[in-house]
ZADO-1210 file (C-alpha; in nm, 4 decimals, padded with zeros to 6 digits):
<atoms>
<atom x="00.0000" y="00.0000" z="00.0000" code="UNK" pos="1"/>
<atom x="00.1534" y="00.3303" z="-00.1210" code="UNK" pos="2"/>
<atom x="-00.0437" y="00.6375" z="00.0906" code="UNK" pos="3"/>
<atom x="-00.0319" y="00.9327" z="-00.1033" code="UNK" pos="4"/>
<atom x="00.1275" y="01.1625" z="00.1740" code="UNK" pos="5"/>
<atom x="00.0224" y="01.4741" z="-00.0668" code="UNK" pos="6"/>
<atom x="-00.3598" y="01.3826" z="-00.0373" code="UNK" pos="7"/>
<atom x="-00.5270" y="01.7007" z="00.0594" code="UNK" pos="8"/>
<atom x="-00.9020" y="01.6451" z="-00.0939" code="UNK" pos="9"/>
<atom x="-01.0162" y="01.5536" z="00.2761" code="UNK" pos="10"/>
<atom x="-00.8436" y="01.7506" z="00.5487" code="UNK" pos="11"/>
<atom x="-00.9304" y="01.4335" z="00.8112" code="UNK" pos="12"/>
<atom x="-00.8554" y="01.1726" z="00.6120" code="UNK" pos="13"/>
<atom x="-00.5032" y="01.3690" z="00.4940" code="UNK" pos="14"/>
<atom x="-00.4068" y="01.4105" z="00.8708" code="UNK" pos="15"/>
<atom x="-00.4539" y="01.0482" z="00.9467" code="UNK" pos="16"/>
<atom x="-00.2438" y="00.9553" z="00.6470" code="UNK" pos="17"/>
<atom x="00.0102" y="01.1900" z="00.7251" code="UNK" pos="18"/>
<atom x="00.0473" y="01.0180" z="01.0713" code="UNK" pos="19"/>
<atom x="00.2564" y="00.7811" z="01.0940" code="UNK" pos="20"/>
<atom x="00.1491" y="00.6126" z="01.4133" code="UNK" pos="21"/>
<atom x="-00.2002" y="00.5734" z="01.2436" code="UNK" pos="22"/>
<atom x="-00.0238" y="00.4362" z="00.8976" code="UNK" pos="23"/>
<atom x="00.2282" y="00.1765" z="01.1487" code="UNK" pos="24"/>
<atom x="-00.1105" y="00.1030" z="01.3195" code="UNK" pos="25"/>
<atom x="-00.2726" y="-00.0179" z="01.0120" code="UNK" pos="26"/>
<atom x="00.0356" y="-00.2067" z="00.8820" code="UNK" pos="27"/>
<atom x="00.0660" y="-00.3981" z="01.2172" code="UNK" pos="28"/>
<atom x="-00.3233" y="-00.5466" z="01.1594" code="UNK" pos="29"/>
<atom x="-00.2793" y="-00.7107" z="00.8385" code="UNK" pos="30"/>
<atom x="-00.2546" y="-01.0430" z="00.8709" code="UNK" pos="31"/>
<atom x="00.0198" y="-01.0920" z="00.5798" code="UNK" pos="32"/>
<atom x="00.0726" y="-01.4600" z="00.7017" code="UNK" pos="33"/>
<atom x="-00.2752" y="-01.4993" z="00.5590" code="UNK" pos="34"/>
<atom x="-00.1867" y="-01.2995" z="00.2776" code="UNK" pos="35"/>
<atom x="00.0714" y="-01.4916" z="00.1604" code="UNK" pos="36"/>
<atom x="-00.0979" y="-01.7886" z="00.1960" code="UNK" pos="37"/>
<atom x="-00.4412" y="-01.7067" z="-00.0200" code="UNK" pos="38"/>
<atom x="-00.3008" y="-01.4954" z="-00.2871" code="UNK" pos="39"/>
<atom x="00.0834" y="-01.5919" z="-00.3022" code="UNK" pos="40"/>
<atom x="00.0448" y="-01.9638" z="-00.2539" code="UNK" pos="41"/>
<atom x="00.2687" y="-01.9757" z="00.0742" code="UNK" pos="42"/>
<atom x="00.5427" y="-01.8581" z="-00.1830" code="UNK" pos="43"/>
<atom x="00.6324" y="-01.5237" z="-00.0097" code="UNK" pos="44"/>
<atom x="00.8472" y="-01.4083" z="00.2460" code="UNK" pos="45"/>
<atom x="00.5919" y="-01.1471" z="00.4744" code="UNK" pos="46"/>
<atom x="00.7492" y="-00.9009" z="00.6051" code="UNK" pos="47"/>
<atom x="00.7935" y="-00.4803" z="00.5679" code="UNK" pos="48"/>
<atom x="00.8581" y="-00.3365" z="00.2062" code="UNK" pos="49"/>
<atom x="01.2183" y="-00.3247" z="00.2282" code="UNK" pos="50"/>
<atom x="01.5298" y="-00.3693" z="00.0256" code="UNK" pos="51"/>
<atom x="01.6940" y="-00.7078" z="00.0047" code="UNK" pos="52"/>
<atom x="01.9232" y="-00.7721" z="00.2946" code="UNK" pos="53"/>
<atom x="02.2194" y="-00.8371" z="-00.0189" code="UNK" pos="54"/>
<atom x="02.1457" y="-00.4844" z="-00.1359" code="UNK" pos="55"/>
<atom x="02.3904" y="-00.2134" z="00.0011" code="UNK" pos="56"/>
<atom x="02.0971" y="00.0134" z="00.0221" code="UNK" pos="57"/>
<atom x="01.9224" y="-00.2227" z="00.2843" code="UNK" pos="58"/>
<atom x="01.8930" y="-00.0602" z="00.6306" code="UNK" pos="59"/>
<atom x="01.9602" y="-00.3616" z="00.8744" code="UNK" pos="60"/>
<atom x="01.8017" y="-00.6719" z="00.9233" code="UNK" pos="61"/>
<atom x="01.5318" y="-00.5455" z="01.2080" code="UNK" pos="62"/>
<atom x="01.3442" y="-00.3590" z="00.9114" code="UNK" pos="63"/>
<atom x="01.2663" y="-00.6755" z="00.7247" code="UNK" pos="64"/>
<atom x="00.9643" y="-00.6993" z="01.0283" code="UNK" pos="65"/>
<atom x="00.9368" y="-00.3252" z="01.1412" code="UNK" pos="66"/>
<atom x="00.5803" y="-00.1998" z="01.1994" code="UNK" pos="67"/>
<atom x="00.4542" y="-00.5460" z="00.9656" code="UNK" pos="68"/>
<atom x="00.4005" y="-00.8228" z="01.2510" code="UNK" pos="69"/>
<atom x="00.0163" y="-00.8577" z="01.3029" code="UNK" pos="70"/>
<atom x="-00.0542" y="-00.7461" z="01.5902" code="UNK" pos="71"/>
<atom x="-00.4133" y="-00.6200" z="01.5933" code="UNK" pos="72"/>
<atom x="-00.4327" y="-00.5717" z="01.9938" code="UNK" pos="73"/>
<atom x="-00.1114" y="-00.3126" z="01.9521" code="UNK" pos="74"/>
<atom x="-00.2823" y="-00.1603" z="01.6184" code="UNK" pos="75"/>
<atom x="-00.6002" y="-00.1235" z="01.8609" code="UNK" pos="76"/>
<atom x="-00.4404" y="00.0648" z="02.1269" code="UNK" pos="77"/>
<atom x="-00.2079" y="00.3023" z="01.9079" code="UNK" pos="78"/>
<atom x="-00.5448" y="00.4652" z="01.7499" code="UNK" pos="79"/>
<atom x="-00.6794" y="00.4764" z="02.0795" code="UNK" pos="80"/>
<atom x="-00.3920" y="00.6533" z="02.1916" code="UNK" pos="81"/>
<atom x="-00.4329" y="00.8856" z="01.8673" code="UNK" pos="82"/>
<atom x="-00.7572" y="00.9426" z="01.9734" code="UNK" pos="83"/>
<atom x="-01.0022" y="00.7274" z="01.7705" code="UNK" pos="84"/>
<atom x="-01.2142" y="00.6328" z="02.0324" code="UNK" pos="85"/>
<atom x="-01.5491" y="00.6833" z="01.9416" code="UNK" pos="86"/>
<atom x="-01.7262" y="00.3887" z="01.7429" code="UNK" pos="87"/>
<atom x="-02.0535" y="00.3562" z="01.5617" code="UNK" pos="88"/>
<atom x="-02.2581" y="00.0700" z="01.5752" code="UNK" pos="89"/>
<atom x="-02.0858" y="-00.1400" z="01.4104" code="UNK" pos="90"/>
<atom x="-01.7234" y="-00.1314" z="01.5617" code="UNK" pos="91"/>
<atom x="-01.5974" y="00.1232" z="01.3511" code="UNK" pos="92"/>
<atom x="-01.4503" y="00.4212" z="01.4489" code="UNK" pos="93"/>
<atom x="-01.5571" y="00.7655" z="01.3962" code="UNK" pos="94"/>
<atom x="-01.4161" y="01.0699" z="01.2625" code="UNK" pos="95"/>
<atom x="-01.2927" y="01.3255" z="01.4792" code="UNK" pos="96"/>
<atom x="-01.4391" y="01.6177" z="01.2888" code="UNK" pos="97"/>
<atom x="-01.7996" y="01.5175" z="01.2473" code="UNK" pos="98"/>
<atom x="-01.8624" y="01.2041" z="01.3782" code="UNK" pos="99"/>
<atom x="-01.9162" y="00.9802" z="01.0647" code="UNK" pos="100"/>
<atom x="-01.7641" y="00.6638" z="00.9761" code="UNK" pos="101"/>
<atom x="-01.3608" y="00.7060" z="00.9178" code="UNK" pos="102"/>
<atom x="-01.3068" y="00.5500" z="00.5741" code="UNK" pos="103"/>
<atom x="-01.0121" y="00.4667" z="00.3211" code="UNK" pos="104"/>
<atom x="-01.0729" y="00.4283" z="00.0191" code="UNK" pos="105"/>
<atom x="-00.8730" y="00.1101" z="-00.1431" code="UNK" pos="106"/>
<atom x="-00.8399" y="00.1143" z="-00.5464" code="UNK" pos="107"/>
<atom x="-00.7516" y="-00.1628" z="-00.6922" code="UNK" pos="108"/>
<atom x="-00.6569" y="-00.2316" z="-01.0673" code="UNK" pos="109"/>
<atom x="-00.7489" y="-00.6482" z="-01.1902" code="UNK" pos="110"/>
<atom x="-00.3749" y="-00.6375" z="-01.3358" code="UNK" pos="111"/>
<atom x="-00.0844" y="-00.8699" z="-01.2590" code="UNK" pos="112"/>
<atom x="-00.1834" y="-00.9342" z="-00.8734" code="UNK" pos="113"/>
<atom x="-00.5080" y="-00.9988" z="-00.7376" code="UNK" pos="114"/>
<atom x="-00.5466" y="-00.6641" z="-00.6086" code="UNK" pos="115"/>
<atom x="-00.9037" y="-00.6501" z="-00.5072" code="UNK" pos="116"/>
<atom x="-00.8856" y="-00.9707" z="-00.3652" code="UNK" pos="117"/>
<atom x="-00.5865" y="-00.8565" z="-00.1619" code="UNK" pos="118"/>
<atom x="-00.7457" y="-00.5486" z="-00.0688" code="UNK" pos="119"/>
<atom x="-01.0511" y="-00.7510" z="00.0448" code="UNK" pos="120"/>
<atom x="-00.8171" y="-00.9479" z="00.2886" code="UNK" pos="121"/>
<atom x="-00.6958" y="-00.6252" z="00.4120" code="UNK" pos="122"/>
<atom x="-01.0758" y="-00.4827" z="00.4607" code="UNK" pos="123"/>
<atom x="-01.1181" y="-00.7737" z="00.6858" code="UNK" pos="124"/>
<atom x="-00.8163" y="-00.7084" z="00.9111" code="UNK" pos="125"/>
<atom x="-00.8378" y="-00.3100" z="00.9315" code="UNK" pos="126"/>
<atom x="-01.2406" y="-00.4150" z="01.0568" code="UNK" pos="127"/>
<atom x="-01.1236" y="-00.5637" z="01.3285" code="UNK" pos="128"/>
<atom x="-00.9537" y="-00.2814" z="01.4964" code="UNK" pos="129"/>
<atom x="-01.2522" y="-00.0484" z="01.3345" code="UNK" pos="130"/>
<atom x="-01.0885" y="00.1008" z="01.0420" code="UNK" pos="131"/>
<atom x="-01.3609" y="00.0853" z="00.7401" code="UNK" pos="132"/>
<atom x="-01.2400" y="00.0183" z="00.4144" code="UNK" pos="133"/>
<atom x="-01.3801" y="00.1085" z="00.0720" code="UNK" pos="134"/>
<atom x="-01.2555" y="-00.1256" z="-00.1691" code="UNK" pos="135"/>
<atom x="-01.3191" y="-00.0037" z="-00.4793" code="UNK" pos="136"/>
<atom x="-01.1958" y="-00.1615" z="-00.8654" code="UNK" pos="137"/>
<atom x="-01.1396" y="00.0190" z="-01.1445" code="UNK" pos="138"/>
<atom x="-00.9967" y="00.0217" z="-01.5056" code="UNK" pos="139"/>
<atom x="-00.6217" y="00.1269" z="-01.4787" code="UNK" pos="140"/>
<atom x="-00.6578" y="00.4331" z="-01.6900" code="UNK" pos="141"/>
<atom x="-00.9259" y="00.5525" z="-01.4864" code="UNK" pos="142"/>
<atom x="-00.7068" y="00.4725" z="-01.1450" code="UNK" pos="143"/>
<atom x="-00.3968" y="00.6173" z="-01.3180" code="UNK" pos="144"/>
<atom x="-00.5765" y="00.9319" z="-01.3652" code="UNK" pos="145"/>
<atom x="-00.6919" y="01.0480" z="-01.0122" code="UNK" pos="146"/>
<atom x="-00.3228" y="00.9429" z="-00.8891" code="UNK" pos="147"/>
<atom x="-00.1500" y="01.1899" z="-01.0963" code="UNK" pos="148"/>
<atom x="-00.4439" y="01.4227" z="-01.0176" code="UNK" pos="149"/>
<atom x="-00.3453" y="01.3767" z="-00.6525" code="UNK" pos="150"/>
<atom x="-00.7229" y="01.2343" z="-00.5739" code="UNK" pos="151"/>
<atom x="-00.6223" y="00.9117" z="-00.3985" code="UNK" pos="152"/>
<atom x="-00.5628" y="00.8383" z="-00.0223" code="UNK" pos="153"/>
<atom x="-00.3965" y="00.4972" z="-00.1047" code="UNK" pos="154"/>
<atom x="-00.2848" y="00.3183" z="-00.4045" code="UNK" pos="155"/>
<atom x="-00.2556" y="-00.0591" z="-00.3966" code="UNK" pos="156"/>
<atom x="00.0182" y="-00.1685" z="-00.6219" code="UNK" pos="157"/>
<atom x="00.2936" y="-00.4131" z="-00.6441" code="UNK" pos="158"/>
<atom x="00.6239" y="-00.3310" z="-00.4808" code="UNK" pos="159"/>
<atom x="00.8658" y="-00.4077" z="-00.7917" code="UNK" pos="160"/>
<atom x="01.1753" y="-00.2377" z="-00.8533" code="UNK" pos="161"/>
<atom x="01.2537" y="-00.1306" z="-00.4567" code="UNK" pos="162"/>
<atom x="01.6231" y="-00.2901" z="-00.4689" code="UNK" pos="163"/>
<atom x="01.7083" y="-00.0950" z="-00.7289" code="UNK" pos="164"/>
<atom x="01.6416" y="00.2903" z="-00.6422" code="UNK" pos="165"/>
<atom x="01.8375" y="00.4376" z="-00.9011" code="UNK" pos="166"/>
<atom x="01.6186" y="00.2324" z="-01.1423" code="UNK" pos="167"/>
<atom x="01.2906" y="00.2765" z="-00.9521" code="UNK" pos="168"/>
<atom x="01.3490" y="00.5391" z="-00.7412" code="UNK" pos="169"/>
<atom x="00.9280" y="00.6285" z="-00.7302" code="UNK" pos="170"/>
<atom x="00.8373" y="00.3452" z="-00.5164" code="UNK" pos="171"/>
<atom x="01.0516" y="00.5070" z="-00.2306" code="UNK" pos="172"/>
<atom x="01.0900" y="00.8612" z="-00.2700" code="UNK" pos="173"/>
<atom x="00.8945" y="01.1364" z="-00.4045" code="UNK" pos="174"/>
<atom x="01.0295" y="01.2189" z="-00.7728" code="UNK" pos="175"/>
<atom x="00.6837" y="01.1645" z="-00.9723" code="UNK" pos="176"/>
<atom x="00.3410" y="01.1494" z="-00.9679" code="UNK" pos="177"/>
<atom x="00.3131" y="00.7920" z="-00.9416" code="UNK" pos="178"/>
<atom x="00.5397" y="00.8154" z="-00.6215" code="UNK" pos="179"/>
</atoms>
């Protein structure tokens, strides 16, 4: 998940994302165990979206699990301690600024990776520690489009290209549009 740290089309939803205690909170209740299992065939390695430990650009072996161990009781109490307290119904917490239903929005593109169906995974995690989640699919052109226009809180993509930052350099810092 790539958050779009320039998102400014909801001024709640753009302070969450710009926090990163709320984004580690929401990285520590996915379940990528699960993940891996249902749309990688067991074939993956979960873990945090971080160089190879071969590459000279990879920080140390500790990042390989930073802030991605599920571990939705932690995730629970962080965004109670950011002060997401209040919950509807349904479990799910509430915005600070008018008392509706916080939501992310999730697109997903049916290209290369199951996307939506990895999304959908995701949904089911973030609902446990009463983050709603939108998961919505679209053509690519159509997703493409509101990125560059700066319209999307999230973009669900693969991570290819991150040991090579001189080759790839969007997936990690902030030199284009799609970054």
């Amino acid at each position: 998940f790539q958050w779009n740290l320039s998102y400014e089309a909801d001024a709640e939803i753009s302070s969450w994302i710009k926090n990163a205690d709320f984004r580690r909170a929401l990285s520590l209740a996915v379940d990528r165990n699960k993940i891996n299992e249902i749309i990688f065939l067991g074939i993956g390695v979960p873990g945090s979206a971080v160089v190879a430990e071969s590459s000279v650009f990879n920080p140390g072996p500790e990042y390989r699990d930073l802030w991605s161990t599920f571990d939705p009781d932690t995730a629970n109490q962080m965004l109670d301690d950011l002060g997401l307290t209040e919950r509807d119904s349904e479990g799910y917490r509430l915005r600070t600024d008018n008392g509706e239903r916080l939501m992310i929005e999730l697109p997903t593109i049916p290209a290369f990776i199951q996307f939506t169906q990895l999304a959908e995974l995701v949904k089911e995690d973030w609902a446990k520690v009463g983050i709603f989640a939108n998961v919505v699919e679209s053509e690519r052109t159509l997703v493409e489009t509101r990125r560059a226009a700066n319209e999307l809180q999230v973009f669900v993509w693969q991570n290819d290209g991150t040991d090579e930052l001189f080759l790839y350099p969007y997936h990690a810092l902030p030199v284009a549009d799609t970054s």
